[in-house]
Phi, psi and omega in degrees: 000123186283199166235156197258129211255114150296148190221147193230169162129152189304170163345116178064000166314337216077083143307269142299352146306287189330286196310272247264352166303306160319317162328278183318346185264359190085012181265148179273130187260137171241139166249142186279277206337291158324321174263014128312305199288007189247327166297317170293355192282163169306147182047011170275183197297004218253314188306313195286299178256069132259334180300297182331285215232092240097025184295358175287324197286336222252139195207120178063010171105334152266155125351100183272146179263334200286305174322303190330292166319311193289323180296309186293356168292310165312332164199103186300355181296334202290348190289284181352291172293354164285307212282317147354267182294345177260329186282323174306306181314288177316325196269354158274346199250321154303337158270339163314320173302298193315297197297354184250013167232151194244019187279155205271319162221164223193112170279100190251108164286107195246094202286343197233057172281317161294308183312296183261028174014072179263358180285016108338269243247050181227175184257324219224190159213109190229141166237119206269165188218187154185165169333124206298320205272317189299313183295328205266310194302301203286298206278316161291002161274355191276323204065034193222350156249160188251161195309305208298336173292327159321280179324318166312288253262309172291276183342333192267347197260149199301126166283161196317304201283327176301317173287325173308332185284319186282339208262177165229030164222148168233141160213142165227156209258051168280332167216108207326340168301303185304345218260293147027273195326296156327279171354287199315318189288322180297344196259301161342293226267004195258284178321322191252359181255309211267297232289310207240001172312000000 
């Protein structure tokens, strides 16, 4: 049985630095985001009832996210309903995983993991940060949202300090070495504290 790490944090934290630092370390990493899009794909599980009750979203046989998006500006109720039908879907494709991987420990990347208090069905939870200004510089400078989309995106997410509060690793991602360290550290204190526990 591996043991299962959840790892979290808002928006431009390093996230995906972290998880692939796990990586690098022997960990198997699973991503929610990567399992949307394997759902949302031609022939994944997601398309027919999406199909069902979204037929406007299927473009090529796939999930269009661009349809999606454009249906939840016109109307944000539609996010509900999506999330219906996509989350039961995820929380399948992540035990599935869990049950086919035998590495001693499995890195479940979750960006709304406290939102949909998915730390239950975790051993451990860690979540990484950095500084409120440090977060703002990295998600505008990526170029691809404008502040205001920023903002939209932190209003919708748990703030930092609650999750920092809630997790039971913190690491922070100011510099991918420290960030190492941590990793590193997490895995330490999980093998000789946790694992057999």
């Amino acid at each position: 049985m591996t043991f299962r790490l959840g790892l979290t944090g808002s928006i431009g934290m390093g996230k995906s630095t972290t998880a692939r630092l796990f990586a690098a370390e022997g960990c198997a990493v699973w991503d929610a985001d990567a399992a949307v899009h394997r759902l949302y794909a031609a022939g994944g599980a997601a398309v027919e009832p999406m199909r069902a009750v979204f037929p406007d979203a299927i473009m090529d046989g796939a999930v269009s996210r661009d349809a999606l998006k454009r249906m939840i500006g016109e109307d944000p109720s539609v996010l509900t309903l999506i999330e219906r039908i996509v989350h039961p879907l995820v929380a399948a494709d992540r035990m599935a995983f869990s049950a086919e991987t035998e590495t001693e420990i499995t890195v479940f990347d979750i960006p709304l993991l406290f939102e949909k208090e998915t730390e239950t069905q975790l051993d451990a939870v860690v979540c990484v940060t950095v500084p409120a200004e440090v977060q703002r510089a990295r998600v505008l400078g990526r170029g691809t949202m404008t502040e205001a989309q920023f903002d939209a995106i932190i209003a919708k997410q748990m703030p930092d300090a609650e999750k920092r509060a809630r997790a039971d690793y913190v690491i922070v991602t100011d510099t991918v070495e420290h960030a190492r360290a941590q990793v590193q550290s997490v895995l330490r204190d999980i093998r000789e504290n946790r694992l057999n526990a």
